[in-house]
N, C-alpha and C positions, 0 to 999 in steps of 0.2 A: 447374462451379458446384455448391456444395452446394445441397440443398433446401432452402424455409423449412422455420420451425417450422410443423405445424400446430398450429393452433390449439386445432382439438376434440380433441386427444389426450386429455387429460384433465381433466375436470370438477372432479375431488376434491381438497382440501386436505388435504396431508402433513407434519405437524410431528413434525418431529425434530430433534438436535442435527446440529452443522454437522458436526463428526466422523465420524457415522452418516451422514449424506446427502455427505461427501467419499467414503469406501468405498462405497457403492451406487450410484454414478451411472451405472456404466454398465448397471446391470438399470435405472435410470429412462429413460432414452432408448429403450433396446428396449423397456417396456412402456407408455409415453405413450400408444398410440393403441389398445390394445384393452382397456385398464383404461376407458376412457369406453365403450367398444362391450362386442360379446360378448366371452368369456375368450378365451384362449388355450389353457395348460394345463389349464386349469381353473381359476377362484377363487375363495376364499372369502370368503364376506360377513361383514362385522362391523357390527352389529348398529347400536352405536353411534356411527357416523357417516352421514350421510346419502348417497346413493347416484344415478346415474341409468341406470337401464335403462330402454333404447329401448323392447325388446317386452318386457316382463314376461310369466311364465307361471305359470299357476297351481296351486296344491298339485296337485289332476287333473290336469294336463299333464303335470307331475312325472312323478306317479307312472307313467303313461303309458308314458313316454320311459322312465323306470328299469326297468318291464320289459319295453318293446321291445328296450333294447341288452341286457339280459341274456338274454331266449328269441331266443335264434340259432342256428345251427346247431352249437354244440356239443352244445344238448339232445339233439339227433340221434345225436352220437358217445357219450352217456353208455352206453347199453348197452353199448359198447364197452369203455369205460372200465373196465364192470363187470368183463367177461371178462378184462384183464389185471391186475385186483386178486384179485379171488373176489366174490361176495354178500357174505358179512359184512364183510371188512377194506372193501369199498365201501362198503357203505351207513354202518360208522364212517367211514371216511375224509371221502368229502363230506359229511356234518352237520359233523363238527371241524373239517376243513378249509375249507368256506366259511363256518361263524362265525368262526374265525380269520381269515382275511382280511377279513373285512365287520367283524370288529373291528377291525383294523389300520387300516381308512378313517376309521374311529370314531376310531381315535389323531392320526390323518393331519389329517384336518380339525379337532379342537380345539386341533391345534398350531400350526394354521394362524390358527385364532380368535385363540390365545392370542399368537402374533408382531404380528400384527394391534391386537393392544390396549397389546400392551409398548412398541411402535414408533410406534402411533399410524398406522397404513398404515389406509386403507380398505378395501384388499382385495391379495390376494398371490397368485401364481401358483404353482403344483409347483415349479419352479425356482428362482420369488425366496423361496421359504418356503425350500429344501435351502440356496441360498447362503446367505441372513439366518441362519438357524439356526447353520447351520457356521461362520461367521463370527466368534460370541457362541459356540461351543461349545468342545470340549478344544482345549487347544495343535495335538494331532498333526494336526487335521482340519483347520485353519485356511485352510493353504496351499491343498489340494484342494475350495474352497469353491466355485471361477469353472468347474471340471473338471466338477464335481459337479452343479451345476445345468444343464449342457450335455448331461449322461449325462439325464437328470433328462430333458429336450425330447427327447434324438434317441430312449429306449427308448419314449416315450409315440407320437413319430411313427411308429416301426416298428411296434410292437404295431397300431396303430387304420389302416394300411396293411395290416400284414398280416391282420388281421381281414375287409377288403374285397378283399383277395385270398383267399382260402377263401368270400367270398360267390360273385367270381365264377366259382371253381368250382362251386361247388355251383347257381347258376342254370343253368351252362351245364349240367352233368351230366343235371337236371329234365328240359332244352330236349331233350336228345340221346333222353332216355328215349322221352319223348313224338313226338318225329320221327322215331326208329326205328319205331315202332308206326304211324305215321298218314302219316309220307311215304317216302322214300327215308332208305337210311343214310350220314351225313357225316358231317365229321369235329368232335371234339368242339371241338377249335381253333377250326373259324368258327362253332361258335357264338358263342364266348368272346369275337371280333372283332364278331359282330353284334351284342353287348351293348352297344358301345362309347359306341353315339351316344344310347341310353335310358340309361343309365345317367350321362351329360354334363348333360341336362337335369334330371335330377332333383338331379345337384351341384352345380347354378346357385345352388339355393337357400341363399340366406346365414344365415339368422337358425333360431336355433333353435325357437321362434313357431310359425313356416311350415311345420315339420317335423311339428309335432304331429298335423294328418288324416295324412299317411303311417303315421304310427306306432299310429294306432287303426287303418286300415284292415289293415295290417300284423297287429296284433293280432289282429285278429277272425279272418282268414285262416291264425294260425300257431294260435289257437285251435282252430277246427274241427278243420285235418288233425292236431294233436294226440291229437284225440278220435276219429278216426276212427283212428288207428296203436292208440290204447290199444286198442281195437275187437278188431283182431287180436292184441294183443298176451296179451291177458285171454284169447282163446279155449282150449282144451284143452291149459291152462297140465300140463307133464311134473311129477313127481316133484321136489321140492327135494333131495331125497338125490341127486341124477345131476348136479347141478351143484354146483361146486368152491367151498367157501366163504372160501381163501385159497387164490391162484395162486403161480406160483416168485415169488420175492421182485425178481428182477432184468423185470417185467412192469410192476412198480408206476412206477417213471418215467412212462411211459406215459400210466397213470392220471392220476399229476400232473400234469402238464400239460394233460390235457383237461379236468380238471376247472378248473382254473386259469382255463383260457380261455372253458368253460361259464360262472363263475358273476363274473370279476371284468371289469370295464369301469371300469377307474379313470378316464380322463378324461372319458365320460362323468357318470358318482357325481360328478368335481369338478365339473363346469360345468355341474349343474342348477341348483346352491345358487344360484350368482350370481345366475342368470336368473329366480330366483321372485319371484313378487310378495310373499310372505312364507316369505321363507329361515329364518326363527330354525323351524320346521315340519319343517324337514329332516331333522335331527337328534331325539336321545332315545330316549326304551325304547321309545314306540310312535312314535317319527316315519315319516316319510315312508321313508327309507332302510331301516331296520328292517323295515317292514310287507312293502316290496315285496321285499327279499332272502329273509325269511323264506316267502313264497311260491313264492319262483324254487327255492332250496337245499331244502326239501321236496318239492317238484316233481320235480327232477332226480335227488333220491333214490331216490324211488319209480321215476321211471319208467325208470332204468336197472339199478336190480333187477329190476322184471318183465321188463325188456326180456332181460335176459340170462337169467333165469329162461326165459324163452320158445323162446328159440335157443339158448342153450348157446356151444358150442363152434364152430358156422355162424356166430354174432353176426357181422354186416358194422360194416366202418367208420363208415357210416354205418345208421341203421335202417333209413331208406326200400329199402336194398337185399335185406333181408329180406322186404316183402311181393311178392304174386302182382301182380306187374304185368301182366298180360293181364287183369285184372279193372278195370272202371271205377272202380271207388272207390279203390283207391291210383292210377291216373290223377291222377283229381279231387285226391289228397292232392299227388302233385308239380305239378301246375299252382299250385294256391295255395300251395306252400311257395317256389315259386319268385317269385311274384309277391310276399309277404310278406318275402323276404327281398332282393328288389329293393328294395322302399321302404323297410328299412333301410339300404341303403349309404351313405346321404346322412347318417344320423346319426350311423355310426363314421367314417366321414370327415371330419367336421367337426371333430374333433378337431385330427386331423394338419392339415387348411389352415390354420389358427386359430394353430398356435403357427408354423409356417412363415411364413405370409404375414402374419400381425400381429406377432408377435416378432421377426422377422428381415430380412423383407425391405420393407413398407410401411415404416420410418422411414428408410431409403435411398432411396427413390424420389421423384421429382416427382409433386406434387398431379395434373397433369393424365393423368398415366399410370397411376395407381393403379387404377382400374375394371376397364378392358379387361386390363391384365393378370395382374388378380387373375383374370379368368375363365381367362384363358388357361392359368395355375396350375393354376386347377381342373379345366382339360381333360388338363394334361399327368401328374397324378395319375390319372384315368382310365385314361387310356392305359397309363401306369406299369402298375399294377396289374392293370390286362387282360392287357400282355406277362407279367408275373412271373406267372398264373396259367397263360398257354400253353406257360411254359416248365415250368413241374412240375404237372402237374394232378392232386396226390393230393390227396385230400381229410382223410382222417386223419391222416396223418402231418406234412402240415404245419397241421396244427388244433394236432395237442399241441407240436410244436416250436416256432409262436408262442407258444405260452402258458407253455412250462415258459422261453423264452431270454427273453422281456421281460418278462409281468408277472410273475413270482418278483421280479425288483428291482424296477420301481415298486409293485408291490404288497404287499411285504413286506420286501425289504433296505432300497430309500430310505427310508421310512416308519420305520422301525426305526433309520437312521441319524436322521430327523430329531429323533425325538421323546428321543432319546440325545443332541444339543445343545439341545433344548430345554429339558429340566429340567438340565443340566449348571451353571447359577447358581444355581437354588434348590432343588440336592438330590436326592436319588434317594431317599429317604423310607427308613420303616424296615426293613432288610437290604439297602437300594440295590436293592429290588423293582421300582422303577420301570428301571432301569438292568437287569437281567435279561430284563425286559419287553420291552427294543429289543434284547437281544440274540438274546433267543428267536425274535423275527422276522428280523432278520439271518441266524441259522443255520439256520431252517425254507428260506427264502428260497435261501441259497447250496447246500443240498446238493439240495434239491427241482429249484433251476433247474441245475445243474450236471447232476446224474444225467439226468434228462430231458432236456435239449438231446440230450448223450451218446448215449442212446438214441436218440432221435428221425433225430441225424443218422445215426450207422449203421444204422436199418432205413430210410431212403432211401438212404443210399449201396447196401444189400443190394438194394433193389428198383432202382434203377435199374440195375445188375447186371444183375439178369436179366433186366429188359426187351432188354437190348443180348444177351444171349444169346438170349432169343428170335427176337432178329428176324436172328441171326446162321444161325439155324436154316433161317430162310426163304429 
């Protein structure tokens, strides 16, 4: 028997011609029940129609939550980053390259606005924006519109999963640091399994709302050990002539993608807007998004100059693995980067439940089974991501290869594809600038995520190599 309809799927009235609502019917059945609730992919608000969010959040919260998901553990890897660019092509690279993408979001969402007021939608998803758009855009794209907004869900589930698997590496690494020093030595696997059941409770929590103390306490915690890393990082800084101000060219991949996955958090950046109590704040020169990237992308500049200023040619993966760990204070710094980056997993996580379990699988279910095993979901996501971090537990390597294989396309090919059917009826203005404009992100996108995957997966194919050689030895 099929399910009913429910009824609270959707709140909002959607006028359009019958033509347009025959072609979209099937994004309205998949997005009936989390257009009334939180997003899915994320949504945009249109201003002009009236709206109901359950828990509204406020500009503060916002801004909160925007730079909780963005200070995470790639801030960690930027020294790294630095070491396979050089200091100078680094410190150009991330300014250019994270205004470029925080502008591409800028593109992303007023295309989003602008489908939103053509079509008369109250609000539109990452996916129902790439189909709608391609839909209404060139002949050639037409066909590839239902493909395209599936690419569109599966790279934003992959990316905001694999983001909380590189968490829980790195929780568990802290865990291992500190129980090597204060108990017996294990293996770093159980810790990674002992995660399992704290990290289940804290992904109970539904509502983005509720996340908001994780995300200040978070804060405060990734604050500190920030300032106490800077601590040693500023001590009896070497010579800038002895470090390398452009590395071999074939390093830079690398780069790209750590930086990619340091500064961009696309589902996130989409599904604040929704959830504010005043989303039109979000957006502009000084909005909400602006204020906090320009903190985050200066932030990570500096401190992966110094950082590689500092160590040189040592720089680790990660920083924490450059300080003197037999000293209590970087202790003190992996205990709270650990606990800090624990009460974020719940919010890059939310992403990926959100477009799975409201997009996909809640409008096939029965009413009365909907609760328990939306939890259950959320437990098997856990779990997922716990196995996939025991199964590879580097922490660098697969930081930049998340970030150069998924957001290069949602962060800049899709967005670049969208905004190329969105002005495709009224023009690409004068020299077809506006059409340049998505190309440029297109081809930043393709050769940035191409070369870096590349990379990424050969220097783990190279290391897992030798690990199997090493222990061939033993």
């Amino acid at each position: 028997m099929l399910p009913p309809k429910i009824p609270s799927r959707r709140h909002l009235s959607i006028q359009m011609n019958q033509e347009l609502k025959a072609m979209l019917q099937p994004i309205h059945i998949r997005a009936f029940h989390f257009l009334q609730r939180s997003l899915g992919s994320g949504l945009s608000y249109n201003s002009h129609i009236e709206r109901d969010v359950v828990h509204p959040i406020t500009d503060m919260e916002a801004f909160i939550n925007l730079l909780k998901c963005a200070f995470g553990t790639g801030c960690l890897a930027m020294p790294k980053a630095f070491y396979n660019a050089g200091w100078l092509l680094g410190l150009i690279s991330t300014i250019l390259l994270g205004s470029f993408v925080v502008y591409a979001m800028h593109v992303l969402l007023n295309d989003i606005n602008t489908l939103c007021k053509r079509y008369k939608f109250s609000a539109l998803s990452y996916s129902e924006t790439m189909e709608l758009a391609t839909l209404h855009g060139p002949d050639w794209l037409q066909p590839f519109s239902k493909w395209l907004a599936c690419q569109v869900d599966f790279f934003l589930c992959v990316y905001h999963f694999g983001v909380d698997c590189v968490y829980v590496v790195f929780i568990a690494k802290c865990m291992k640091e500190l129980g090597d020093i204060y108990l017996r030595p294990i293996d770093i696997r159980l810790y990674m399994a002992l995660l399992t059941l704290p990290l289940m409770l804290t992904f109970f929590i539904r509502d983005l709302k509720y996340l908001v103390p994780f995300s200040i306490i978070s804060n405060i915690f990734m604050l500190i050990s920030l300032s106490v890393i800077l601590r040693y990082i500023f001590g009896n800084l070497p010579s800038l002539a002895e470090r390398q101000a452009f590395q071999v060219w074939t390093h830079y991949p690398l780069f790209f993608g750590t930086v990619l996955f340091a500064v961009e958090a696309v589902g996130v950046i989409l599904s604040l807007q929704l959830n504010m109590l005043n989303p039109d704040h979000y957006l502009g020169t000084f909005g909400i998004l602006n204020r906090a990237m320009f903190i985050v992308i200066a932030f990570y500049a500096a401190f992966g100059f110094f950082g590689y200023w500092q160590y040189g040619d040592k720089t680790a993966s990660s920083i924490l693995n450059n300080l003197p760990i037999n000293e209590v204070l970087p202790q003190c710094v992996l205990a709270m980067l650990a606990l800090a980056i624990f009460f974020s997993y719940a919010l890059q996580g939310y992403v990926t439940i959100e477009i799975i379990w409201r997009n996909y699988m809640l409008p096939r279910l029965m009413d009365n089974a909907t609760r328990s095993l939306e939890y259950l979901v959320r437990m098997a996501m856990v779990i997922a991501s716990v196995l996939c971090a025991i199964a590879y537990p580097d922490f660098g390597l697969l930081l930049s290869l998340v970030g150069s294989f998924c957001l290069a396309q949602v962060g800049l090919i899709y967005p670049g594809i969208v905004n190329l059917s969105v002005c495709y009826d009224q023009g690409y203005g004068p020299f077809k600038l506006l059409l340049w404009r998505s190309l440029l992100f297109i081809a930043v996108g393709l050769c940035g995520g191409i070369a870096g995957t590349v990379v990424s997966l050969t220097a783990i194919h190279e290391q897992l190599s030798n690990n199997n050689n090493n222990r061939l030895l033993f």
